[in-house]
Biopython code that builds the backbone (N, CA, C, O; Angstrom):
import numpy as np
from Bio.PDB.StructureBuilder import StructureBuilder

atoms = [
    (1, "UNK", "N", (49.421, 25.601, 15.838)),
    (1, "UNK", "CA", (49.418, 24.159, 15.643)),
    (1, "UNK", "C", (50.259, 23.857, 14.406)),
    (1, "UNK", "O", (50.220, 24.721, 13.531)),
    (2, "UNK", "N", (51.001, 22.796, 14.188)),
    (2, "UNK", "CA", (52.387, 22.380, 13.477)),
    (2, "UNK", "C", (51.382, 21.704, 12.121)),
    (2, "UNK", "O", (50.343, 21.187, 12.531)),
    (3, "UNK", "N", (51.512, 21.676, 11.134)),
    (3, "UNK", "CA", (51.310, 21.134, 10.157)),
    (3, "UNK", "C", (50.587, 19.272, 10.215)),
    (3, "UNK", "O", (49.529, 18.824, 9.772)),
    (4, "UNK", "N", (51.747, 18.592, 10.973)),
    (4, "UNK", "CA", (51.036, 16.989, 11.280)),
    (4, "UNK", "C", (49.916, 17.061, 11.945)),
    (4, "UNK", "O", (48.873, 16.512, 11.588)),
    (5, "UNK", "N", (50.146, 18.147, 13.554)),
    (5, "UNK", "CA", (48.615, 17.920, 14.112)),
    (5, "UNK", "C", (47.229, 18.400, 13.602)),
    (5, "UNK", "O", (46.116, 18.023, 13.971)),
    (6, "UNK", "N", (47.564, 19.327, 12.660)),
    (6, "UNK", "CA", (46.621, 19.513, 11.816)),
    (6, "UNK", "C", (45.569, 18.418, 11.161)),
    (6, "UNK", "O", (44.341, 18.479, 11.215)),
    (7, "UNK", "N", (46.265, 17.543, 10.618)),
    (7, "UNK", "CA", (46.551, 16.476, 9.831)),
    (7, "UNK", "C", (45.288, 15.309, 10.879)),
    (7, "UNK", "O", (44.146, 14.920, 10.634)),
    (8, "UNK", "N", (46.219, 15.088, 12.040)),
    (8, "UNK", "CA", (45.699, 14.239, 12.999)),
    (8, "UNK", "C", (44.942, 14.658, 13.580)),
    (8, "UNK", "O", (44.574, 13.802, 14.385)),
    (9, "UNK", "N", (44.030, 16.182, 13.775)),
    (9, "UNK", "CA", (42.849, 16.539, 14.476)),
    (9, "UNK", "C", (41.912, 16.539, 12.909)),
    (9, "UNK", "O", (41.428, 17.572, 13.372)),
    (10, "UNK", "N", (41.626, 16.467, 12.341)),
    (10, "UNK", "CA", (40.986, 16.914, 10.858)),
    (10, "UNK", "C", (40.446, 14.966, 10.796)),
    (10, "UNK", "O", (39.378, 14.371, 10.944)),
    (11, "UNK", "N", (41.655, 14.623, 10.545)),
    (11, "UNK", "CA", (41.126, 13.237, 10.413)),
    (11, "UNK", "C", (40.035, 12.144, 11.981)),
    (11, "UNK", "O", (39.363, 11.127, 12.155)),
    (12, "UNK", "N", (40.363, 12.861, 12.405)),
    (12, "UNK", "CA", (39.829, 12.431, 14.315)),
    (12, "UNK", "C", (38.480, 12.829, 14.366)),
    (12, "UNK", "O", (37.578, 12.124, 14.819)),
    (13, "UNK", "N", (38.282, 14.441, 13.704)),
    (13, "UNK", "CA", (36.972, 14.483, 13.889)),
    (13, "UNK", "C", (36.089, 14.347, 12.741)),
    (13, "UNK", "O", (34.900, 14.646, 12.852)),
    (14, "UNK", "N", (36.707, 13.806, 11.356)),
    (14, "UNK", "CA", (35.829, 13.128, 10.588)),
    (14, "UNK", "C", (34.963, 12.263, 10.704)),
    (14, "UNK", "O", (33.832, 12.297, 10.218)),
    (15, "UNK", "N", (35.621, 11.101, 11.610)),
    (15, "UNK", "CA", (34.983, 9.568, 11.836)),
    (15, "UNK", "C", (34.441, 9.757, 13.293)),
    (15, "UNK", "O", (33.933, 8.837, 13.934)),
    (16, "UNK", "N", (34.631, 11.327, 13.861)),
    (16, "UNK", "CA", (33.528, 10.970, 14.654)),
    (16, "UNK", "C", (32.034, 11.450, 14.272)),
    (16, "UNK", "O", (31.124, 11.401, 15.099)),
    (17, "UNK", "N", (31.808, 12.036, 12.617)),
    (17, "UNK", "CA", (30.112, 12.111, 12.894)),
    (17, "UNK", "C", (29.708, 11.055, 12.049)),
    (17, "UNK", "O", (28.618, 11.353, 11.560)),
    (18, "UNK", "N", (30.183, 9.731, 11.583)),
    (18, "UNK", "CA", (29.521, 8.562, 10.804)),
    (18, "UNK", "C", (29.543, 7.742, 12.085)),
    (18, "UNK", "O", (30.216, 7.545, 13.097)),
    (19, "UNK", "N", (28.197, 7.301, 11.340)),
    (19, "UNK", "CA", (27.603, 6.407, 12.021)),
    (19, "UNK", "C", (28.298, 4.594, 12.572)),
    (19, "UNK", "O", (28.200, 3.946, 13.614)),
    (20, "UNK", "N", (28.919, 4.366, 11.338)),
    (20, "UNK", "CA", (29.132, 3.238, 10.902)),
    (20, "UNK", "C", (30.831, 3.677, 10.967)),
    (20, "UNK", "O", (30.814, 4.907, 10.914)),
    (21, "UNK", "N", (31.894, 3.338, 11.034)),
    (21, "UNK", "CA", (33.669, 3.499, 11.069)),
    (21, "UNK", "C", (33.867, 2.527, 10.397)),
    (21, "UNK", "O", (34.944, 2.037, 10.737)),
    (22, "UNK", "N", (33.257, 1.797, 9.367)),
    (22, "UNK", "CA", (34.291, 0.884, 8.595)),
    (22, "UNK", "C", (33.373, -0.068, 7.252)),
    (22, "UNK", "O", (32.533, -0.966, 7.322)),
    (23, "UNK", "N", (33.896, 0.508, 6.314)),
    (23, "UNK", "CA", (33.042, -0.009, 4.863)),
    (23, "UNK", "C", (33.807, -1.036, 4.264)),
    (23, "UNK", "O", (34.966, -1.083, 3.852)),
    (24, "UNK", "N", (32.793, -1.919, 4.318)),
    (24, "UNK", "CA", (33.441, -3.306, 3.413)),
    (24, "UNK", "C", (32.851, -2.906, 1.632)),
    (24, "UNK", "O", (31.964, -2.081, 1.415)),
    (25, "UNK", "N", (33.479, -3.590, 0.675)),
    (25, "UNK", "CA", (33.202, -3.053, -0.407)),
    (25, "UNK", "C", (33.892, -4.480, -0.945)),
    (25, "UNK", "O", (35.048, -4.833, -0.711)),
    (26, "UNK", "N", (32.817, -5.268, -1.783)),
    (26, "UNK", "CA", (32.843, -6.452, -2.454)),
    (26, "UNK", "C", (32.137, -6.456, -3.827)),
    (26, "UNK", "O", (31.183, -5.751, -4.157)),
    (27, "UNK", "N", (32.782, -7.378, -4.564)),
    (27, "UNK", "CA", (32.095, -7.421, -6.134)),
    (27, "UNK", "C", (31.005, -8.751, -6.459)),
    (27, "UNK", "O", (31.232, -9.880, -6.024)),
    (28, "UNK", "N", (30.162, -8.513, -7.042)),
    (28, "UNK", "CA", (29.119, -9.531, -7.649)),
    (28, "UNK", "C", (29.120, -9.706, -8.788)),
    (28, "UNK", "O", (29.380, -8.633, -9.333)),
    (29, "UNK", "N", (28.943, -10.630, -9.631)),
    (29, "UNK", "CA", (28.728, -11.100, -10.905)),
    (29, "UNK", "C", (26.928, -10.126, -10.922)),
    (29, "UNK", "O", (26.139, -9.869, -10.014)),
    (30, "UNK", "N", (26.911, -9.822, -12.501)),
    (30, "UNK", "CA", (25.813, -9.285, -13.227)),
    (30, "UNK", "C", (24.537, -9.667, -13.053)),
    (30, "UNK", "O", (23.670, -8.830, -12.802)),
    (31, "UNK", "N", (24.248, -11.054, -13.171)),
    (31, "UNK", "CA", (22.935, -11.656, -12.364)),
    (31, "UNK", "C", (23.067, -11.900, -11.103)),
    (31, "UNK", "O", (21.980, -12.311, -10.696)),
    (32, "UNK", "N", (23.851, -11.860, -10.248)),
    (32, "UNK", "CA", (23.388, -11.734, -8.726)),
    (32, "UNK", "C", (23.314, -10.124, -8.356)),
    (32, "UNK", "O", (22.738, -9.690, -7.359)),
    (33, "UNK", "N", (24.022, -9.291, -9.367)),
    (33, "UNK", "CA", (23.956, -7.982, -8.567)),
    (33, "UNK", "C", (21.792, -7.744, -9.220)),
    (33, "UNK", "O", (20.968, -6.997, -8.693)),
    (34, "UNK", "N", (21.614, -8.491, -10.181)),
    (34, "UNK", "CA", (20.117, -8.400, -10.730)),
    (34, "UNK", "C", (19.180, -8.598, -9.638)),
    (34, "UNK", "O", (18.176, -7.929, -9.395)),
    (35, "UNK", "N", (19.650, -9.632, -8.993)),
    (35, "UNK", "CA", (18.856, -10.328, -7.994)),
    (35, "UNK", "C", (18.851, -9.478, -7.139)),
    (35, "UNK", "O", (17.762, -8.905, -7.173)),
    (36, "UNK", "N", (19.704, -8.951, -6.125)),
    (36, "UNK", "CA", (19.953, -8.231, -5.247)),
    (36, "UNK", "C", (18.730, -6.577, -5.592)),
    (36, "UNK", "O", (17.727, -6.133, -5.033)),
    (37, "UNK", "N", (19.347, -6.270, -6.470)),
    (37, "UNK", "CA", (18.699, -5.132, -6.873)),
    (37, "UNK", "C", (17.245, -5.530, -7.032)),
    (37, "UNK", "O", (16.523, -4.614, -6.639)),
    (38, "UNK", "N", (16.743, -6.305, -7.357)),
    (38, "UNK", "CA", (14.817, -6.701, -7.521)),
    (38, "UNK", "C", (14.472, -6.948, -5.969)),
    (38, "UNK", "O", (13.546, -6.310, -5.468)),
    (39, "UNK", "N", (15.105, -7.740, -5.311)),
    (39, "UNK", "CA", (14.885, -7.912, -4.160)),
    (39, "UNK", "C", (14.895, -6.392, -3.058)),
    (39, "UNK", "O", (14.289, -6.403, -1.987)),
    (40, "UNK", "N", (15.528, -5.400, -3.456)),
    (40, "UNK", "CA", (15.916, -4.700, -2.494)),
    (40, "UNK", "C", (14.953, -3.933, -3.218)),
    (40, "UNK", "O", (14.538, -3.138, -2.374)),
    (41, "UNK", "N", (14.091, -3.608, -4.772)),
    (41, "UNK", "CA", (13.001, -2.625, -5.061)),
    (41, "UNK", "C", (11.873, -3.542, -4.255)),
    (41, "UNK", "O", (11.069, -2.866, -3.613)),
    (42, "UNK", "N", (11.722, -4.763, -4.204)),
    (42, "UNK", "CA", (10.635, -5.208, -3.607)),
    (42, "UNK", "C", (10.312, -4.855, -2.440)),
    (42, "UNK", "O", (9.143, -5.054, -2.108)),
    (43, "UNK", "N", (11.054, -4.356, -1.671)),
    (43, "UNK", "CA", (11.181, -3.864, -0.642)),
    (43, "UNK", "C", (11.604, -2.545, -0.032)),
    (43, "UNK", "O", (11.998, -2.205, 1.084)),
    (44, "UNK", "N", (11.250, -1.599, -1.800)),
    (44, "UNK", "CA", (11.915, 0.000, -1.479)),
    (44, "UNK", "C", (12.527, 0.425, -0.857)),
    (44, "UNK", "O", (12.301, 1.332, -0.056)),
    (45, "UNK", "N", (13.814, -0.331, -1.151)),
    (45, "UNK", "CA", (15.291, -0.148, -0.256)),
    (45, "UNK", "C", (16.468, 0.347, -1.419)),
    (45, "UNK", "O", (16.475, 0.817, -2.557)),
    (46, "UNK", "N", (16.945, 0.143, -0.910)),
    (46, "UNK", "CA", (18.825, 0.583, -1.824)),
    (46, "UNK", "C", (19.389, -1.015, -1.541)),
    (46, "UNK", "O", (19.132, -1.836, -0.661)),
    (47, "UNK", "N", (19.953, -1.025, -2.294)),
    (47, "UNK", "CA", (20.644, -2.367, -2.948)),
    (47, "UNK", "C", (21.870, -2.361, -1.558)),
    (47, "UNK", "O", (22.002, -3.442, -0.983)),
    (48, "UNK", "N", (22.801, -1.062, -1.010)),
    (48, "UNK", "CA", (23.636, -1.589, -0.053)),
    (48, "UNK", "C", (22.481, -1.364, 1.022)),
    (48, "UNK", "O", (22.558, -2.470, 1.558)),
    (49, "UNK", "N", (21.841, -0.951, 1.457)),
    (49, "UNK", "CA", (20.768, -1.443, 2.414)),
    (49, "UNK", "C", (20.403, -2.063, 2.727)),
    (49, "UNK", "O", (20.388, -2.238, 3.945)),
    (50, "UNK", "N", (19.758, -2.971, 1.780)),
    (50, "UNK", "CA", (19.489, -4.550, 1.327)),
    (50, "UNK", "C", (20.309, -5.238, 1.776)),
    (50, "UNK", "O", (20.049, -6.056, 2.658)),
    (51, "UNK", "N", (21.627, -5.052, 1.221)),
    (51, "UNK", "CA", (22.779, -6.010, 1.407)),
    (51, "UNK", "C", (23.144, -6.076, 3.085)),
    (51, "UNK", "O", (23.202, -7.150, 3.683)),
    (52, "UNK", "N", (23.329, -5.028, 3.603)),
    (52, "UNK", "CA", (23.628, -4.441, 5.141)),
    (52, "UNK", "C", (22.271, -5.056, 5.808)),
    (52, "UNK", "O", (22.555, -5.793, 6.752)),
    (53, "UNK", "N", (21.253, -4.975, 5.629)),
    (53, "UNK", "CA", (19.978, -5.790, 6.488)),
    (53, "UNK", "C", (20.478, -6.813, 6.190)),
    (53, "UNK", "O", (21.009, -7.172, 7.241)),
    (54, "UNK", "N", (20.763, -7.863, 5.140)),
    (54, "UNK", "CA", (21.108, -9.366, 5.331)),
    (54, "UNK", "C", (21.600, -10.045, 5.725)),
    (54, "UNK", "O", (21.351, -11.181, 6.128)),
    (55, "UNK", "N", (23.098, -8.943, 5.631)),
    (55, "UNK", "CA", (24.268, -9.448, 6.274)),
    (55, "UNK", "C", (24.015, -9.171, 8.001)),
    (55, "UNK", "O", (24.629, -9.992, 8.683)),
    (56, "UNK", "N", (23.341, -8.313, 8.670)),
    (56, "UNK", "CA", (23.171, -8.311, 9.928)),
    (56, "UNK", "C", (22.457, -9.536, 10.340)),
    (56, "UNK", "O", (22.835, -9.921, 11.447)),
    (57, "UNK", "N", (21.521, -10.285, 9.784)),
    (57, "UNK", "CA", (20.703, -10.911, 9.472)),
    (57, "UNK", "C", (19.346, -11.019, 10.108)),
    (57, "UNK", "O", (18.833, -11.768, 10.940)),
    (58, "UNK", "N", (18.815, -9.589, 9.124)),
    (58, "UNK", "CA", (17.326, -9.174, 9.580)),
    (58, "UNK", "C", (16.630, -9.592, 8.751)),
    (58, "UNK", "O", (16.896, -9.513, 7.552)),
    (59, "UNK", "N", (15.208, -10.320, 9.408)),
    (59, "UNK", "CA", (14.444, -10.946, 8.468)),
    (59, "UNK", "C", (13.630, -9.903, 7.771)),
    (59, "UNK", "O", (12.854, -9.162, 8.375)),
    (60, "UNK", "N", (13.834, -9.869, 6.472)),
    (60, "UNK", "CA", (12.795, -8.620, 5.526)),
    (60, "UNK", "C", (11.766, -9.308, 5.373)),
    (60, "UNK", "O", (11.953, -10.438, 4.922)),
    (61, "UNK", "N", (10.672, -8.986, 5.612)),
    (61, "UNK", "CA", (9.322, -9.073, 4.513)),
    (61, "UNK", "C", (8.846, -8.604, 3.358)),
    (61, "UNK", "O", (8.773, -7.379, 3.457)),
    (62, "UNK", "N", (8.445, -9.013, 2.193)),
    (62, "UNK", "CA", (7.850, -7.831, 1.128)),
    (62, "UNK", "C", (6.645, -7.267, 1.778)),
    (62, "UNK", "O", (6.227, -7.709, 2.848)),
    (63, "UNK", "N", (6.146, -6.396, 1.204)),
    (63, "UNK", "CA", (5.115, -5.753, 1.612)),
    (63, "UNK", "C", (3.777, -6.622, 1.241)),
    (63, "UNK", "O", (3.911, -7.379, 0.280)),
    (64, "UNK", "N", (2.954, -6.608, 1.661)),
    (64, "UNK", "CA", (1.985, -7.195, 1.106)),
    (64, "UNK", "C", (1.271, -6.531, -0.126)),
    (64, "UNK", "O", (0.706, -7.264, -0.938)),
    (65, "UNK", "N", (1.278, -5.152, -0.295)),
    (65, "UNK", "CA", (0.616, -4.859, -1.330)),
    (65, "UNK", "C", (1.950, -3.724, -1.987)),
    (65, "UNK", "O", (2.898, -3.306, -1.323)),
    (66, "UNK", "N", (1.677, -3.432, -3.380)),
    (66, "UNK", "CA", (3.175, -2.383, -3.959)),
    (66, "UNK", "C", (2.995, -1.457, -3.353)),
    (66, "UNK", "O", (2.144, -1.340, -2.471)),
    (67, "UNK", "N", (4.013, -0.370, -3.836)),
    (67, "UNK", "CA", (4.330, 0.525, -2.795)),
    (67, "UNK", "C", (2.609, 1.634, -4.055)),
    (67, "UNK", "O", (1.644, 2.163, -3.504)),
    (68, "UNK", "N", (2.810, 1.619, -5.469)),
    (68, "UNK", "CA", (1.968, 2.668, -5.712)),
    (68, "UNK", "C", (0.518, 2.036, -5.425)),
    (68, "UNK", "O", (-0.390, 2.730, -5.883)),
    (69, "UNK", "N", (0.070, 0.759, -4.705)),
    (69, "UNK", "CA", (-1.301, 0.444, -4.319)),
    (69, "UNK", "C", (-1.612, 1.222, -3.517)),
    (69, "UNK", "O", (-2.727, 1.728, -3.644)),
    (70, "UNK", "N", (-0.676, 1.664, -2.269)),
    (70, "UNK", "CA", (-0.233, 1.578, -1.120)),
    (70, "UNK", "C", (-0.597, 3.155, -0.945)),
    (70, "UNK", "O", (-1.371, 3.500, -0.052)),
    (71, "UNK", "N", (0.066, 4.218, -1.946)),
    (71, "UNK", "CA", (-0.094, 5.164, -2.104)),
    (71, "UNK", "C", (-1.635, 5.544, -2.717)),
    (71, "UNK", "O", (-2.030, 6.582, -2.187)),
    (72, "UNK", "N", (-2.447, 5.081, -3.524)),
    (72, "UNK", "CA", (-3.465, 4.640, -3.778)),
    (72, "UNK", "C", (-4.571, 4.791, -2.888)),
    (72, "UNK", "O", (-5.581, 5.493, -2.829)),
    (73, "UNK", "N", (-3.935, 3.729, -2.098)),
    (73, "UNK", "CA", (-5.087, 3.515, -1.257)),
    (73, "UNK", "C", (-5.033, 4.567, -0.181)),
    (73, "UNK", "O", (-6.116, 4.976, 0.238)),
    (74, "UNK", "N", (-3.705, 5.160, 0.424)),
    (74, "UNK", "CA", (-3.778, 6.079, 1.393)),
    (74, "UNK", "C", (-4.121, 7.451, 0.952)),
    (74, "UNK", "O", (-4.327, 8.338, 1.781)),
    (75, "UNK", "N", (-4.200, 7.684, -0.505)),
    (75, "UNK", "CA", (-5.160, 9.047, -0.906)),
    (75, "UNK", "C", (-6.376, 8.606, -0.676)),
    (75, "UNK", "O", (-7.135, 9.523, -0.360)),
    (76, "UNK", "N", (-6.858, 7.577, -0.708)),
    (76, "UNK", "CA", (-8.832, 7.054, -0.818)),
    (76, "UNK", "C", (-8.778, 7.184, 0.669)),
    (76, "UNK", "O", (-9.604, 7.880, 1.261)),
    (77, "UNK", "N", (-8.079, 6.705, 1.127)),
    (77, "UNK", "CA", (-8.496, 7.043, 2.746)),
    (77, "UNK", "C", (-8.434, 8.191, 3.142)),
    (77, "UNK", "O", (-9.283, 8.326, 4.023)),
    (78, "UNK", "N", (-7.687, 9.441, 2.912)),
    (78, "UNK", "CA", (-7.495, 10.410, 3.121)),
    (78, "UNK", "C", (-9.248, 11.195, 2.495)),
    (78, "UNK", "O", (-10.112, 11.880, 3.042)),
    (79, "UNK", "N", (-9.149, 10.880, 1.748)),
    (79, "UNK", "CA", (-10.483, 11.672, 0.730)),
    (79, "UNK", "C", (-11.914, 10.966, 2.041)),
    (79, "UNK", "O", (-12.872, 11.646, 2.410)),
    (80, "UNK", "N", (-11.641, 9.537, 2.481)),
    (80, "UNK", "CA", (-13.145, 9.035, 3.350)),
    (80, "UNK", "C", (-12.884, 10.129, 4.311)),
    (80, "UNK", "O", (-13.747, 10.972, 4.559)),
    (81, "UNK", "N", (-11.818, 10.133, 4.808)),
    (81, "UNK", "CA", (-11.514, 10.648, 6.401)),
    (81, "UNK", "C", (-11.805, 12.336, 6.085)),
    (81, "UNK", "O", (-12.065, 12.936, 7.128)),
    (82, "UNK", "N", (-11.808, 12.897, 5.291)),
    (82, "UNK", "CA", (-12.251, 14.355, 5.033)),
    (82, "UNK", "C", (-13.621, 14.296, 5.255)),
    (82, "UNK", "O", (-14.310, 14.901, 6.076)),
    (83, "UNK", "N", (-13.970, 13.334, 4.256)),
    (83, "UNK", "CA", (-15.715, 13.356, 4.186)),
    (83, "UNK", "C", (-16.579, 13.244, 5.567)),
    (83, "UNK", "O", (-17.506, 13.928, 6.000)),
    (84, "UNK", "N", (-15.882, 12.080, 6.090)),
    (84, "UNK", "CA", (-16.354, 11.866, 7.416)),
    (84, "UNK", "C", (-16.290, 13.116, 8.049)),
    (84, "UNK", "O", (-17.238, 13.901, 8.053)),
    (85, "UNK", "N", (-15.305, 13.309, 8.534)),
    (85, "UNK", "CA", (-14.952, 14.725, 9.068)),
    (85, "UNK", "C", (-15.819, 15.886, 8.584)),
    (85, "UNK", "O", (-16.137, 16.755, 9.396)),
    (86, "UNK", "N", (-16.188, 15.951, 7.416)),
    (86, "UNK", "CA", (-17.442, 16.811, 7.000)),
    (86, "UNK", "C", (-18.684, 16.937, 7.398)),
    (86, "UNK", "O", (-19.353, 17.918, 7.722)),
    (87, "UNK", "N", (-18.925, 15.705, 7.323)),
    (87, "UNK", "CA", (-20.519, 14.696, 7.809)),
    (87, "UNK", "C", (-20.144, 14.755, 9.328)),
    (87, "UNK", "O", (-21.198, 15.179, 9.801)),
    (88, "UNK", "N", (-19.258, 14.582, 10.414)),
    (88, "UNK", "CA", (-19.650, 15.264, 11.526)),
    (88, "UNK", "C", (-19.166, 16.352, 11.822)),
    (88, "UNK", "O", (-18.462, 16.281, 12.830)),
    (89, "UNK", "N", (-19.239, 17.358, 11.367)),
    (89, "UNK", "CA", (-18.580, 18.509, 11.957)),
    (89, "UNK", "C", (-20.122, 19.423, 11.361)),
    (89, "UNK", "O", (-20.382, 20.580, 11.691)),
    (90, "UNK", "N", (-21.085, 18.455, 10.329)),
    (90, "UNK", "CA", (-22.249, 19.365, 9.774)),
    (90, "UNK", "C", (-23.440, 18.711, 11.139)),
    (90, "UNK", "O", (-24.436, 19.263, 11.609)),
    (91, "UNK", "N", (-22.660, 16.991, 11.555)),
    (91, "UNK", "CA", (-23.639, 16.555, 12.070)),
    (91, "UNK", "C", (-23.941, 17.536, 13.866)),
    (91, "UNK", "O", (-25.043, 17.812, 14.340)),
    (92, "UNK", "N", (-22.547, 17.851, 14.492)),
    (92, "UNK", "CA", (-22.229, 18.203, 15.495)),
    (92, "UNK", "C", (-22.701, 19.761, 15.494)),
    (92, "UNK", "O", (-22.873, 20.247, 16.611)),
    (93, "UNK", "N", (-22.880, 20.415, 14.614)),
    (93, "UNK", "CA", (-23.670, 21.543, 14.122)),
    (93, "UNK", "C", (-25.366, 21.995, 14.767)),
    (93, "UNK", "O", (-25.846, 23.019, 15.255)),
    (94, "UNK", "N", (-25.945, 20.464, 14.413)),
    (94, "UNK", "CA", (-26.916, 20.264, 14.644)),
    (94, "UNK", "C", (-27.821, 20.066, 12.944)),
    (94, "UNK", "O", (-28.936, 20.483, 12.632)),
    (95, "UNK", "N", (-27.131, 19.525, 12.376)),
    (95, "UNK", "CA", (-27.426, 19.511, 10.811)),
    (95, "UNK", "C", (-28.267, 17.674, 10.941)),
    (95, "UNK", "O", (-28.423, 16.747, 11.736)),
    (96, "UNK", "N", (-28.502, 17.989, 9.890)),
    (96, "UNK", "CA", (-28.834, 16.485, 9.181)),
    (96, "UNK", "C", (-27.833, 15.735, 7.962)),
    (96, "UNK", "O", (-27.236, 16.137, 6.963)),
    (97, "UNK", "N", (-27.989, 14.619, 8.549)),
    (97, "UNK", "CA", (-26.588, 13.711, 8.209)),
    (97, "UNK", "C", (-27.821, 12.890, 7.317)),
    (97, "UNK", "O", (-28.792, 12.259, 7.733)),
    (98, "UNK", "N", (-27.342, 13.183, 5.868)),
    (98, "UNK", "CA", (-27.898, 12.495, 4.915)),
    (98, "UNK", "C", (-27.666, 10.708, 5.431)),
    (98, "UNK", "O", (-26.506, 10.648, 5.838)),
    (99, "UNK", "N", (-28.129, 9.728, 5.514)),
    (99, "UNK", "CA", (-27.799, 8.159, 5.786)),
    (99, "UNK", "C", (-27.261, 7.679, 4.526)),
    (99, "UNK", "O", (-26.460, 6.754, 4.666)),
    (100, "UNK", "N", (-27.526, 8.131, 3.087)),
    (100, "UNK", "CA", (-26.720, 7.622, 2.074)),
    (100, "UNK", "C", (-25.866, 7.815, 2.072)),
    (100, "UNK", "O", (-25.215, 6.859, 1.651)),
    (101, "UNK", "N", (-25.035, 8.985, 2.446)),
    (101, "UNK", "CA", (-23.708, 9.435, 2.280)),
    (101, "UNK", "C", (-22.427, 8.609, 3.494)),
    (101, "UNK", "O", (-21.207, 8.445, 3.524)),
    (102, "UNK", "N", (-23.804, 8.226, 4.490)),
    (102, "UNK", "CA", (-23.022, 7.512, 5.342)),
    (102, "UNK", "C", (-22.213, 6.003, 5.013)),
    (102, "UNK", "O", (-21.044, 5.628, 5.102)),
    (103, "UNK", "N", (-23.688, 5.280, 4.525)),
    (103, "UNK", "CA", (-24.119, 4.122, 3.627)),
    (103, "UNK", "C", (-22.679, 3.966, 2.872)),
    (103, "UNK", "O", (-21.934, 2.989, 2.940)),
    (104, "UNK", "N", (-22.417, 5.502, 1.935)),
    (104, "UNK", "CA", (-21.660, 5.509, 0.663)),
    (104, "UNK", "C", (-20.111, 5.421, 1.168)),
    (104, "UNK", "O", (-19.156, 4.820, 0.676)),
    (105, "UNK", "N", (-20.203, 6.157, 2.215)),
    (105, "UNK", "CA", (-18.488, 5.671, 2.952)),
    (105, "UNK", "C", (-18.468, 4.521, 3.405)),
    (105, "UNK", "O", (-17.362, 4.000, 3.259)),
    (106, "UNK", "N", (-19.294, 3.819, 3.950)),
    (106, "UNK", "CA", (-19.282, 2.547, 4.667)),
    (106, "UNK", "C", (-18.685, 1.607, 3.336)),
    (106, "UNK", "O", (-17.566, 1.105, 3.230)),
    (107, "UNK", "N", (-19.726, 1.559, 2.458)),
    (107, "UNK", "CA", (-19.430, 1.203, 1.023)),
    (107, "UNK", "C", (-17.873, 1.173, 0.351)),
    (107, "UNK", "O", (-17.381, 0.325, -0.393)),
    (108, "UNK", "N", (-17.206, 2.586, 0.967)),
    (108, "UNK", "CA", (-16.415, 2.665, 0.185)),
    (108, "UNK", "C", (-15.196, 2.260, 1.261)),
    (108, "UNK", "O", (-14.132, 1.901, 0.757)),
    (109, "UNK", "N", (-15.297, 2.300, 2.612)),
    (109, "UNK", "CA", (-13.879, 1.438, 3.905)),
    (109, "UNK", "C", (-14.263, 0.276, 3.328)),
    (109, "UNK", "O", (-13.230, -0.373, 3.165)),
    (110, "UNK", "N", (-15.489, -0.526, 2.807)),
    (110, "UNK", "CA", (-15.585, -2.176, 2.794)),
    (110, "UNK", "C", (-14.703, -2.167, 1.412)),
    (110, "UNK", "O", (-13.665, -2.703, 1.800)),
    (111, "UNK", "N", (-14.574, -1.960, 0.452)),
    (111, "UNK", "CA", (-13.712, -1.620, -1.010)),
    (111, "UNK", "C", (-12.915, -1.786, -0.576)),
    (111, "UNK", "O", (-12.266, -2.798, -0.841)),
    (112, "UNK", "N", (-12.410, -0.658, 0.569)),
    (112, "UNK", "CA", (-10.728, -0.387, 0.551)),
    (112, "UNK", "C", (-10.151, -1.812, 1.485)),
    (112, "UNK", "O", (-9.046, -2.338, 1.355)),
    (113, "UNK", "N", (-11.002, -2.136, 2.220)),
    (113, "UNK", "CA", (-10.571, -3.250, 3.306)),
    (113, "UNK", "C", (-10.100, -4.367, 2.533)),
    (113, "UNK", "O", (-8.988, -4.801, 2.833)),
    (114, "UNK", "N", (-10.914, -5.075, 1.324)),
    (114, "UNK", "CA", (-11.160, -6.054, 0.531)),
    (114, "UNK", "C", (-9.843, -6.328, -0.077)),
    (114, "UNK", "O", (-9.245, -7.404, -0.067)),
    (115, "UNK", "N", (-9.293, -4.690, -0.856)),
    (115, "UNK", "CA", (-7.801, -5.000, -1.156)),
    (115, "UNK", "C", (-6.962, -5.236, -0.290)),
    (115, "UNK", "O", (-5.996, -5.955, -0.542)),
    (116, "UNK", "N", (-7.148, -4.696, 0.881)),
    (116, "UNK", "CA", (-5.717, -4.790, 1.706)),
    (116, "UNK", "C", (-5.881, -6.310, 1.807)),
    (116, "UNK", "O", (-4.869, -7.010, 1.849)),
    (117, "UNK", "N", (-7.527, -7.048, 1.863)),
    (117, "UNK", "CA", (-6.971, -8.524, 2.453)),
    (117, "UNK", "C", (-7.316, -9.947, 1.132)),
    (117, "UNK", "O", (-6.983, -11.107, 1.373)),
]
sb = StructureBuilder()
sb.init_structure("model")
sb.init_model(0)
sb.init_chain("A")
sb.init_seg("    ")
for serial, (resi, resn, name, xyz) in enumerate(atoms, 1):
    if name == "N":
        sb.init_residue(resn, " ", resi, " ")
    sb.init_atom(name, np.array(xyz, "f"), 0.0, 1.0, " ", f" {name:<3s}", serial, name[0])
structure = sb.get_structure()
């Protein structure tokens, strides 16, 4: 193969493994690139992410609760859902299922429910 087609197969099969074939690239003043950037953590995104959802024009939501509540709360659930899982796997045994401990998870999904709403 000659030197040009080199050239012209190399470049051919670059742009065929992106997704996207064509980047626009524009400038913002200092407080709108501010804005952009708060808006796009509110929504634990990347700032051209952000920008690329808008411009398609997809409606974002914030989340309802932050992202470290969020994380928070899905270790507390993780920790009920063990317990539970404890309490029947002693109950399915043929054990006795203390009722406080039941009581005490019930107690503790009504907690976790309260924040989410």
């Amino acid at each position: 193969m000659n030197e040009p087609q080199k050239k012209a197969s190399t470049k051919s099969t670059t742009n065929v493994y992106r997704r996207a074939s064509k980047q626009i690239n524009f400038r913002v003043s200092e407080l709108d690139y501010l804005k952009l950037a708060q808006s796009a953590q509110t929504l634990n995104m990347s700032v051209p992410a952000f920008v690329k959802k808008k411009a398609q024009g997809a409606r974002l939501v914030a989340p309802k609760i932050a992202a470290k509540d969020a994380q928070k709360i899905t270790y507390q659930l993780a920790k009920i859902g063990s317990n539970l899982n404890q309490l029947a796997h002693h109950a399915n045994q043929g054990g006795r299922v203390n009722p406080q401990a039941l009581k005490d998870l019930q107690n503790e999904v009504q907690r976790l429910w309260q924040q989410l709403t």
